[in-house]
N, C-alpha and C positions, 0 to 999 in steps of 0.2 A: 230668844231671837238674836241672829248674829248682828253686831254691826260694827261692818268694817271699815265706813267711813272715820269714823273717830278713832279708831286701833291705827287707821294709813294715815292719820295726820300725827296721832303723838309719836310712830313711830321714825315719821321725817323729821318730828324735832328732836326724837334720842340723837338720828344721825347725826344733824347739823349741830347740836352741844358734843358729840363723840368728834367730829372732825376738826371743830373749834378747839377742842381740847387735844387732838393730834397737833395740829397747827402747834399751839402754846406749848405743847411738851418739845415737841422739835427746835420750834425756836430758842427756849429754854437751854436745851439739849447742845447747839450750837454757841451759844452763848456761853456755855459752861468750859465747850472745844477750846475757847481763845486760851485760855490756860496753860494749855498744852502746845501753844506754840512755839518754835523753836528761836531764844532769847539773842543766838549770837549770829543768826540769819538778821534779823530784826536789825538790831545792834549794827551792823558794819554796813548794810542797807542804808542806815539812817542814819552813819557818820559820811558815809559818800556821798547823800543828798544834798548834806548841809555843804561840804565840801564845793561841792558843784556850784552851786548859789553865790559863796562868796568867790569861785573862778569866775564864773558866768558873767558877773555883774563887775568885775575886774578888766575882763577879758573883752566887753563891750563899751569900753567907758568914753572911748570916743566919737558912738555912734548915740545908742538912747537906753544905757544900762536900764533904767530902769522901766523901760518897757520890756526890756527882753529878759530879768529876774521876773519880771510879774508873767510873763509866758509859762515859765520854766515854772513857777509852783504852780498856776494854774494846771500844768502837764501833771503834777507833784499830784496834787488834788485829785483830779478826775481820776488819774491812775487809781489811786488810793479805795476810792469811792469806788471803781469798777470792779477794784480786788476784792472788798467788801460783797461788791456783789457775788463776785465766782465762787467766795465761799461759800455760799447757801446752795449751788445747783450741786442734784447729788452726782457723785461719781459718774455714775453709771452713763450720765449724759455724754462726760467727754471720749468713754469710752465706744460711742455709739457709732455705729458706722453711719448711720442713715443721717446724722447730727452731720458728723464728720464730712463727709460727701457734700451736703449741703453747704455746710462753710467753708467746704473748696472750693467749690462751684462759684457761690457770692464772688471768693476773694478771685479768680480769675476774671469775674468780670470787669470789680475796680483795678486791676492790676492792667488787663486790657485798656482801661476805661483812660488812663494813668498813663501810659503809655503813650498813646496815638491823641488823648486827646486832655492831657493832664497840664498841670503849672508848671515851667522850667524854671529849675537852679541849680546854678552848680552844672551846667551842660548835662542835665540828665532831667526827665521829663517824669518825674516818680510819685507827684501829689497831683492830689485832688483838691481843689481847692471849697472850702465847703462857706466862704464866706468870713466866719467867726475861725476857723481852724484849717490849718493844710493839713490830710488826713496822706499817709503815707504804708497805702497798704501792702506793699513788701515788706514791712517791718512786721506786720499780722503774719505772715506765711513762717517766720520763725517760729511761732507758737503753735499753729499748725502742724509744721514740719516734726516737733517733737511730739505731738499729740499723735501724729498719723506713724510714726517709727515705734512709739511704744504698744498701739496697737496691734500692729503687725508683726511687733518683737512677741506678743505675747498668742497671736493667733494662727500665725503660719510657722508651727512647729507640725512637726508629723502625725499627731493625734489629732491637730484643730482641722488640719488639710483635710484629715477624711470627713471631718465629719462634713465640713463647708466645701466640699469640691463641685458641687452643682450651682454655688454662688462665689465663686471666685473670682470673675471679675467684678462683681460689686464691692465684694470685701477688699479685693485687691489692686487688679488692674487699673480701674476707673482712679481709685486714688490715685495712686503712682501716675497716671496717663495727667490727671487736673496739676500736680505741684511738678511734675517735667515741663509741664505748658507757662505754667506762673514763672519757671525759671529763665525756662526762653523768653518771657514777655519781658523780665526784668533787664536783660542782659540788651535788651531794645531800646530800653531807654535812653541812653546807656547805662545801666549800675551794675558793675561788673564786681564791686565789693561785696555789696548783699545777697548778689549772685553767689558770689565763691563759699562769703560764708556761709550761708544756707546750704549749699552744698555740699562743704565739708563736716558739716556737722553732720551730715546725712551719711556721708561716707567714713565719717568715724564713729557714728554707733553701731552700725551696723559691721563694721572691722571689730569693733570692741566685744559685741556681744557674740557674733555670727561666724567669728574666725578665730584659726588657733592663734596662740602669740607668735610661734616661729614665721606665718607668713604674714603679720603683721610687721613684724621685725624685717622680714625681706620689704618690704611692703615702705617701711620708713628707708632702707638704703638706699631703694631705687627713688625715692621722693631728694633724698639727699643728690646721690647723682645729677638726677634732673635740674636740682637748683645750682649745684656747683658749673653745670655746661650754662644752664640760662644768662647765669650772672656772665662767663667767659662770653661767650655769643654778643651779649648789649653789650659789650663791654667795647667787642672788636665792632661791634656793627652800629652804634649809635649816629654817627652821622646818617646814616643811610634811613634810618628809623624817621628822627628828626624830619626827614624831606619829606617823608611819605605824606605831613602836615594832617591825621588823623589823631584825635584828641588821643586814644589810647597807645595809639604810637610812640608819642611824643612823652608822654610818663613814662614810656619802657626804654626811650630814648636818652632819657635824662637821668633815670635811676642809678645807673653806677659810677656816674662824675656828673654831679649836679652842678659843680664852678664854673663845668664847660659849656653851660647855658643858663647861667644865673642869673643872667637879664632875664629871659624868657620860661622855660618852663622849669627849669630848677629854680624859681625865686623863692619856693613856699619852703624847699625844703632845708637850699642855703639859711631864709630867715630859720627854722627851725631851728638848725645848728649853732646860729646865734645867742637863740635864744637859752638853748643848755650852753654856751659858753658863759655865758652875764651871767645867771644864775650862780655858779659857782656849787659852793659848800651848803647856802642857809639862804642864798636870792638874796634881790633887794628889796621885798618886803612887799607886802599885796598893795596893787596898784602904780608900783612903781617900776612896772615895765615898759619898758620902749618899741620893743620888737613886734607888738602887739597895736601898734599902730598903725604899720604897715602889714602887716600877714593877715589876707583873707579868711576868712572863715576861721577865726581864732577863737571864736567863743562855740565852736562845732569841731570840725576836725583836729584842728591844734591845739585843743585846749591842754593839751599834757603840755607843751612848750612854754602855754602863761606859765606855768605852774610852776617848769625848771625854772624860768626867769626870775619870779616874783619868789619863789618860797626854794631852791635851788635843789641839790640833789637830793636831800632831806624830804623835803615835800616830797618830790617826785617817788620817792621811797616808799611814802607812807600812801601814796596813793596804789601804787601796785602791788603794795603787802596787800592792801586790804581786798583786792580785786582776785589776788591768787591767794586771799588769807579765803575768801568765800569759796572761789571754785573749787579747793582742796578740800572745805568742809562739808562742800552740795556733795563732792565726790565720796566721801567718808560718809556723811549720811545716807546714801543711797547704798553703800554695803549695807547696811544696816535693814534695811526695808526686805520686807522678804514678798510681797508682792509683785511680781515680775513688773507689769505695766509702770508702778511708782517708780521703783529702779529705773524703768529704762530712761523713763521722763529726766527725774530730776539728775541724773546722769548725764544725758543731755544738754539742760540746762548749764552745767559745770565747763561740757564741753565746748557750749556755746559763749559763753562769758571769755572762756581760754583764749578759743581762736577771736574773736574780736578783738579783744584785749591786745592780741599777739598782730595783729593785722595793722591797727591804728600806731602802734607803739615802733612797730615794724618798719611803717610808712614812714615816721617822723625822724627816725634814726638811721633810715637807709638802706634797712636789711631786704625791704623789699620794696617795688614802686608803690605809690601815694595811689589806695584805690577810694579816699573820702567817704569811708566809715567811720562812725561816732567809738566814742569810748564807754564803756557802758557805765551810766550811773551818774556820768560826769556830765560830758559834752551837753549841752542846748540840744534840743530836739523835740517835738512835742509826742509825736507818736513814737519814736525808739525810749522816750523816758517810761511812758504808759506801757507800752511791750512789756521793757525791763520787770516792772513792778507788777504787769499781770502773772508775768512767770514767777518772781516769786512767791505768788499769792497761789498758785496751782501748787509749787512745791512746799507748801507750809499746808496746802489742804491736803495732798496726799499723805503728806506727814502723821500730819494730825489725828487725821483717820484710821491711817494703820497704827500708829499708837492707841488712841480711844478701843480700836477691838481689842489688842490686845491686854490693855485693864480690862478689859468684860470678862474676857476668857481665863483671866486670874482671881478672878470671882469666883468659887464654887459657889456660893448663895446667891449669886447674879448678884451680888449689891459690892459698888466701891464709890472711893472718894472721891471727888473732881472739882477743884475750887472752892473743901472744905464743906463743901454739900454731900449728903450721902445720899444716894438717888438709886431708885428700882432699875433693873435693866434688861 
């Protein structure tokens, strides 16, 4: 006589020991991945943290240093702990369009949200004030942004088109339509920085990957042109700018002779230039800056100027080695990746660190107007520290991953080594 009551119960409890035991190998399996992370990503990551912490708390010292170094590891922490998390979700998720789509959607609303109806500082209305944390979701849309260009690097070549042409605006328009909306809401704020970089970063992977070099090469003349007539133009026309008495005016105004309104909107940037003048060769030594007394937002946008002042060109040397020691090596490790989508990302990433890096440094030194973007890794910020560090944790998973198959597939018996474990595969 059959019975199949008892056959349907032991065989829900094979499942639930077989999925428990899926579970534990995978975690396992994960655990085993940290391994294989890559030491001089890690490494230069976590000499800029510490870096930052003793400018930070330098660079605030006549406000409540030590509330705003305990912000800044708290941002350290959470970061950390979230990157943790992204490592576990698989790939496949960030690849998703349905995912994807979804997390544009959300970040349009806080970005709208932020906008019309968000916290102002700094004359730009960019956070949400959540209580416990100002949450600043134009910073999220740079992770986005390279999330949703490496999909679309990898899926709108001439083979994916045909296959997806009956959904192509889901796969494609709709995106593109959600981060053209984020960018106009940012630029509302006003935040015309995060604006341009998200932008250019947009417009140079896609030159990078999507264009020959010769018209890329045209492509930087004609950039160069443009900025050689801009700078002449402010140059001739800054009074005129100046009257217009619009906050953006008034930076484009100031930008190419900041003495000639250094009471007024050239104050930040004449203190700047102070501050690399004190500085010197070696600075005068952490905390014993002056300039930093008076310059706004020193422990955020300025903070490259503590750093001439107190630790002098030396400092300031070692801090942008290590900023262009990273992007050159995100950039060299992504030749390396033979995964289109991984490339294009942490590619990306490289280029995003560049233009930031080049924008803040830019601002401070005169090469172009003061748009009050952070410096990545350094500056005070709670949601651009946590960005920074979820993107590395994306580029250390793709990493990781394409490295881990490729030990499998040097297996012929499926079995290798992995943190001295020899494990089935």
């Amino acid at each position: 006589m059959n019975q199949p009551f008892p056959n349907k119960i032991g065989s829900t409890h094979t499942q639930d020991k077989t999925t428990k035991s899926r579970f534990l190998q995978r975690w396992h399996e994960y655990r085993q991945m940290l391994v294989l992370m890559d030491p001089w990503i890690l490494g230069t990551v976590l000499i800029l943290l510490i870096i930052s912490c003793f400018l930070i708390f330098s660079a605030s010292f006549n406000s409540s240093p030590l509330t705003v170094l305990f912000k800044q590891l708290m941002a350290i922490i959470v970061g950390i702990l979230m990157s943790v998390c992204l490592m576990f979700f698989p790939q496949k998720l960030y690849r998703s369009v349905f995912w994807q789509n979804v997390a544009l959607t959300l970040l349009v609303i806080m970005i709208f949200y932020a906008t019309y109806f968000g916290h102002e500082a700094g004359g730009a209305s960019s956070w949400i004030d959540l209580g416990f944390f100002n949450l600043q979701p134009s910073e999220l849309l740079k992770i986005m942004t390279l999330l949703l260009l490496a999909r679309l690097s990898v899926e709108f070549k001439r083979t994916y088109l045909l296959k997806y042409e009956k959904s192509v605006f889901w796969r494609g328009y709709y995106s593109i339509l959600l981060w053209g909306l984020s960018i106009f809401l940012i630029t509302r704020q006003p935040d015309f920085g995060t604006a341009l970089i998200i932008f250019l970063v947009f417009i140079g992977v896609l030159a990078i990957y999507h264009a020959p070099y010769q018209k890329n090469i045209k492509w930087a003349l004609v950039f160069l042109g443009f900025y050689l007539f801009a700078y002449w133009f402010l140059d001739h026309f800054s009074d005129q700018l100046i009257k217009l008495n619009g906050h953006i005016f008034q930076r484009l105004g100031s930008f190419t002779n900041p003495f000639r309104y250094q009471l007024e909107d050239g104050f930040q940037v004449v203190k700047s230039y102070q501050a690399f003048a004190n500085g010197g060769l070696f600075g005068k030594g952490l905390g014993q800056g002056t300039v930093k007394l008076v310059l706004p937002a020193a422990h955020t946008d300025f903070i490259l100027a503590v750093a001439a002042e107190e630790f002098g060109f030396v400092g300031v040397s070692v801090i942008t080695g290590l900023l262009f020691f990273l992007m050159a090596y995100l950039l060299r490790l992504s030749a390396t990746l033979t995964i289109r989508f991984n490339r294009v990302f942490v590619s990306g990433v490289a280029l995003l660190i560049f233009i930031q890096s080049m924008i803040n440094i830019g601002g401070l030194t005169g090469l172009i107007p003061l748009t009050g973007v952070t410096l990545p890794f350094i500056s005070s910020g709670g949601t651009s520290i946590i960005t920074n560090l979820l993107l590395v944790a994306l580029v250390q998973k793709f990493y990781v991953e394409e490295r881990y198959q490729r030990l499998k597939a040097r297996q012929g018996d499926n079995r290798f080594y992995i943190g001295g474990i020899k494990r089935d595969l």
